[in-house]
N, C-alpha and C positions, 0 to 999 in steps of 0.2 A: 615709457620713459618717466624715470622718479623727478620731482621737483621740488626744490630747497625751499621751503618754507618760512626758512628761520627769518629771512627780511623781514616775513609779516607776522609773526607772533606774537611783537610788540604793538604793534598797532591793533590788532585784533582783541588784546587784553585792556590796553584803554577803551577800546567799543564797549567790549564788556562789563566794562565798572560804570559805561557811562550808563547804560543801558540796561542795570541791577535795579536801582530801584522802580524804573518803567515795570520791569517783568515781573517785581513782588507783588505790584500793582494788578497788574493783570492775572496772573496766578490769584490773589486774592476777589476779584469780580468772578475769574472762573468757576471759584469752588461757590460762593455765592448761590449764581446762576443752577448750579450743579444741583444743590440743594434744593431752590425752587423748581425746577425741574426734572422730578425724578426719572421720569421716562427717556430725558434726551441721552445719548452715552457717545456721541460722534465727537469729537475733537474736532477744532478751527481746522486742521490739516487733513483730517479724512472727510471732511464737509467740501473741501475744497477740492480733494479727487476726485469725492462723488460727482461735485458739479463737473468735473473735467470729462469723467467719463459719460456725464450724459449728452453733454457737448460734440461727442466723439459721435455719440453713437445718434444724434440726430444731424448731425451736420452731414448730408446727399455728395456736397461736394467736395469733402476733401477727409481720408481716413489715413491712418497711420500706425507705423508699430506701437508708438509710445503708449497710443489706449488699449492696445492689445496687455505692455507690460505693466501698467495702472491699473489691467482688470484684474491682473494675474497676482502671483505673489510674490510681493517687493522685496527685493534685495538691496545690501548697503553698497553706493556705489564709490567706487574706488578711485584712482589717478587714470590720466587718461595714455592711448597708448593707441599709436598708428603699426595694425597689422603688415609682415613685408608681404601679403598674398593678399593686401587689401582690392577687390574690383568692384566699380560701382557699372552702375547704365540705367537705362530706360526700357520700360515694355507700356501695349496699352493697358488701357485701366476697363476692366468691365466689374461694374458695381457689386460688392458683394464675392466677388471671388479673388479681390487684389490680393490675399495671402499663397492662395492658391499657386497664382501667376509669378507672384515674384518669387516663389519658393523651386516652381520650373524655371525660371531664367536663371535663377544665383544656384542652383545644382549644376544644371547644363555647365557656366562658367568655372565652377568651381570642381566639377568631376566629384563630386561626392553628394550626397544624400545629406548626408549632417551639418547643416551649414547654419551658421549665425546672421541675421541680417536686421538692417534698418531702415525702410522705405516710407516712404509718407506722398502721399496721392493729389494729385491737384488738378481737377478737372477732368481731360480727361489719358493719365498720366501717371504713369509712377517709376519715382523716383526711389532710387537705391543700392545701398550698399550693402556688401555681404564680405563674408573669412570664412574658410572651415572651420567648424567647431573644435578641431583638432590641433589647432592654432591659438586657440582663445585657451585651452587646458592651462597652461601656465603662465595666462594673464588671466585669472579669474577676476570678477566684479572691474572691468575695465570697462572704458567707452572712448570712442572715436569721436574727436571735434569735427569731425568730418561730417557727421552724423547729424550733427546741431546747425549745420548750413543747407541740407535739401532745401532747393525751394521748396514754399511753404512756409517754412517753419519761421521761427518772434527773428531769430536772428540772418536770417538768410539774406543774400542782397539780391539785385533782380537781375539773370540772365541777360548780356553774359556776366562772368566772372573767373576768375583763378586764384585758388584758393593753395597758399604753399607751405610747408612745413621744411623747415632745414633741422636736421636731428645729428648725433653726434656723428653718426658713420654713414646715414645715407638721407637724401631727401624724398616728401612725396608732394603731388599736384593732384589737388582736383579740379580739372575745367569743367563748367556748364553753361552750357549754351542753350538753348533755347529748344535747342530737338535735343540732345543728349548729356549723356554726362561721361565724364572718360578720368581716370586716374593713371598716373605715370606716377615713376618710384624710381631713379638714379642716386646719384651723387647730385651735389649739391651744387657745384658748378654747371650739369647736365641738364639737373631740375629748372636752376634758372632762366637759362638760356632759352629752355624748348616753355616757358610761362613767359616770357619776353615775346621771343616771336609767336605765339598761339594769341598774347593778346594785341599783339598786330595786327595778324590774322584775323582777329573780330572785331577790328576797328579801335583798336586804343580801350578797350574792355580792362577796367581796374585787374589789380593784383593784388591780394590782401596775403602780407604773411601772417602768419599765425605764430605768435610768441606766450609764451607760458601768461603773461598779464594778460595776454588779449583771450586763451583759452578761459581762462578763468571766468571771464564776464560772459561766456555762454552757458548755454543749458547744458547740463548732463542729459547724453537719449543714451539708455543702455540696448544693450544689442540683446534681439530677440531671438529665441531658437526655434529652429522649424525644421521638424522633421515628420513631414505630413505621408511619405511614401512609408515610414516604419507605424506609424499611424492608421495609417488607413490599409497597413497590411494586417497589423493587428486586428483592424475593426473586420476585413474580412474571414480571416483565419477564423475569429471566434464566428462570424454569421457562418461561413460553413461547418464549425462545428457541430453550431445548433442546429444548422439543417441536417447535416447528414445525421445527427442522433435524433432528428423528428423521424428522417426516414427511416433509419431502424428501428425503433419504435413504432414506426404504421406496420413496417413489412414482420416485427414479430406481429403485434399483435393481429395480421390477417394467418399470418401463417398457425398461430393461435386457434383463431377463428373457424380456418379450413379443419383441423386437425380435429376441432372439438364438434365439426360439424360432420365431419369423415366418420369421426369414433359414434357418435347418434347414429347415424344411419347406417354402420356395420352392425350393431345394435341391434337395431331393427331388424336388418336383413338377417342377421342369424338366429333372433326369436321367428321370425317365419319361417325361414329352412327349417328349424328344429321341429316348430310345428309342422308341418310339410313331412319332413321326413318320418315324424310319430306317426303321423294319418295313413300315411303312405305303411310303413310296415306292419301296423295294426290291420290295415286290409287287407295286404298281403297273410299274412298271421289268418286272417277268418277264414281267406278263400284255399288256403291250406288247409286249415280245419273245415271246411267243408269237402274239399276234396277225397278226404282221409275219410268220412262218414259216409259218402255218396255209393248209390248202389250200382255205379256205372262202374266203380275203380274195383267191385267186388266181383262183377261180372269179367270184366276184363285179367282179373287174376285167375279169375276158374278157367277161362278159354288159353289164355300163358300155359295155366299148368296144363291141362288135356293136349293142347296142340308138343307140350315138351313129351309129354309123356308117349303120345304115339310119335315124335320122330326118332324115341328109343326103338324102339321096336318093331321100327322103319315103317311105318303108315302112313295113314293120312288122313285126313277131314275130307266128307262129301259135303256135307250140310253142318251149317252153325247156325240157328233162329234165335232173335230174343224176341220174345212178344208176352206181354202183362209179366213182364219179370222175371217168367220163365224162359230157361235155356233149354235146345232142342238138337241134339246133335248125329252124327253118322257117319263113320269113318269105314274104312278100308285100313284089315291089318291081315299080315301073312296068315297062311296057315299055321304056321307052327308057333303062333303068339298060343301060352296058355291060358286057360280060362282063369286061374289066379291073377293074371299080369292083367285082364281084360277086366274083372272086378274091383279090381284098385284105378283102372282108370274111371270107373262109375259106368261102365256099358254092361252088354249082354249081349250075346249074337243074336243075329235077327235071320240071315241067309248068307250061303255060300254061292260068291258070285266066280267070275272067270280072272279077274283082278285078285281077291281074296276073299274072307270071311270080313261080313258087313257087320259090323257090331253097332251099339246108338243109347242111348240111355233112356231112362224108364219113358220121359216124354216124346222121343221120337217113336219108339213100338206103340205107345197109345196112338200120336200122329198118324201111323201108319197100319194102324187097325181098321181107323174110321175111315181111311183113304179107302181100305180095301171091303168094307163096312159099304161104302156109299154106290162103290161097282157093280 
């Protein structure tokens, strides 16, 4: 809601003629000071947050948004303006997590994540009000007098109380009482009536309206924003990102690892096979070449050929000796082998048996000279 000013611009321009040459005064000790102090660079008024916020932040029993927006970065603040989805209440207070706690209770009531709120703490307690964020869009740099009476706070009165507001088209209440706090928003005959009997209700409990003069002589508490579940989705999003790119990162560089330790010792394994396989058919290779030179594969070819030779000519082997290297032999072939065919096999006849003609080569007729030599 806008307010007309103009009553007071008169009056506020005589202050300020009264109160010109105080401040040339003062501007003139400041720059002074300034000079002999080259190190200091804090202003009267930022010395005075500082102290506020240290105040905040050592004072056990009692914290608040206001040091949250003191710590943060200040905005110009504007005319004041009662949201119509304004809800206050109560939750407990456990040290140190009150932003937390009041940002679960003003979601829950508010049905949205993005909500604006003003709480301030007192024992063991918090008190506060909250709007969606989506609500505040089109009142930017606004604040709630509502906001300036938590108990607590310079201007508060002591539980109970009701606190009323009548605006052009609809009125709103805040009652607090001692365990809670509850806002009602009607018409202005509605409003009254239900702040009549509620301070009955608490025993004849004051009823303060709130008129644009009386708003004025409170503190401005601008509303804080808290959106700790986008926050703290964010905050995990990225911790899982960076884990899961640690993880791929170990699992290439094992699979790295494996690969370069698989390729080494395929490596190996196929300089020994290769060795292996040289050795191996190098031996092979000699025991061939011996084979080939040996006088057992040269015997064995002369008896091949002799035994081919008489199953031409349908015979047969009596006798085959080797002994000191020499072969000894003696076959049975028909009669009608001739002595040409019996020369080419390297025999000679020796006798005609009842089987056939005995033939045998030069060592068996010696053989069997001395056979017949020793009878």
């Amino acid at each position: 809601m806008a307010i007309d000013f103009s009553k007071y611009t008169a009056q506020a321009n005589e202050h300020l003629k009264k109160l010109d040459p105080v401040m040339k005064k003062l501007a003139a000790s400041m720059a002074s000071k300034k000079s002999q102090d080259a190190g200091v660079t804090e202003t009267e008024s930022d010395a005075g947050i500082v102290k506020l916020t240290a105040r905040s932040k050592t004072n056990k029993d009692s914290a608040s948004s206001l040091s949250k927006v003191l710590m943060g970065t200040a905005g110009m603040m504007g005319e004041f303006y009662f949201p119509s989805e304004l809800i206050g209440g109560t939750c407990p207070r456990i040290a140190g997590e009150e932003e937390e706690i009041v940002w679960n209770a003003a979601a829950e009531a508010c049905d949205s994540e993005r909500v604006h709120v003003v709480w301030q703490s007192v024992e063991n307690k918090i008190w506060y009000l909250a709007v969606r964020s989506s609500e505040l869009a089109s009142h930017p740099n606004t604040w709630c007098p509502f906001a300036a009476l938590l108990p607590g706070m310079k201007t508060a009165a002591a539980p109970p109380v009701c606190y009323t507001y009548y605006g052009d088209e609809s009125a709103t209440m805040m009652m607090i009482t001692s365990d809670g706090l509850q806002i009602y928003r009607g018409t202005g005959l509605v409003v009254r009536a239900k702040a009549e009997r509620s301070a009955r209700e608490m025993g004849d409990a004051p009823i303060v309206e709130l008129v644009p003069d009386k708003i004025l002589e409170l503190n401005s508490v601008p509303w804080y924003s808290l959106s700790l579940f986008e926050d703290r989705a964010r905050r995990i999003l990225a911790a899982m990102a960076v884990f899961t790119a640690l993880i791929f990162a170990g699992v290439s560089f094992l699979v790295w690892l494996t690969a370069s330790l698989s390729l080494i010792a395929a490596k190996n394994d196929l300089t020994k096979t290769l060795a292996d396989t040289e050795s191996k058919t190098l031996e092979l290779m000699r025991t061939v070449e011996r084979s080939r030179s040996s006088p057992m594969r040269d015997q064995l070819a002369a008896f091949a050929a002799l035994n081919d030779g008489l199953l031409t000519v349908d015979g047969f082997l009596q006798v085959y000796e080797i002994r000191d290297g020499k072969a000894r032999w003696r076959a049975i072939v028909p009669p009608n082998v001739t002595a040409d065919r019996i020369n080419e096999l390297g025999g000679k006849n020796i006798e005609t048996t009842p089987q056939g003609v005995a033939i045998g080569n030069a060592a068996q007729i010696d053989f069997e000279a001395t056979a017949a030599g020793r009878k």
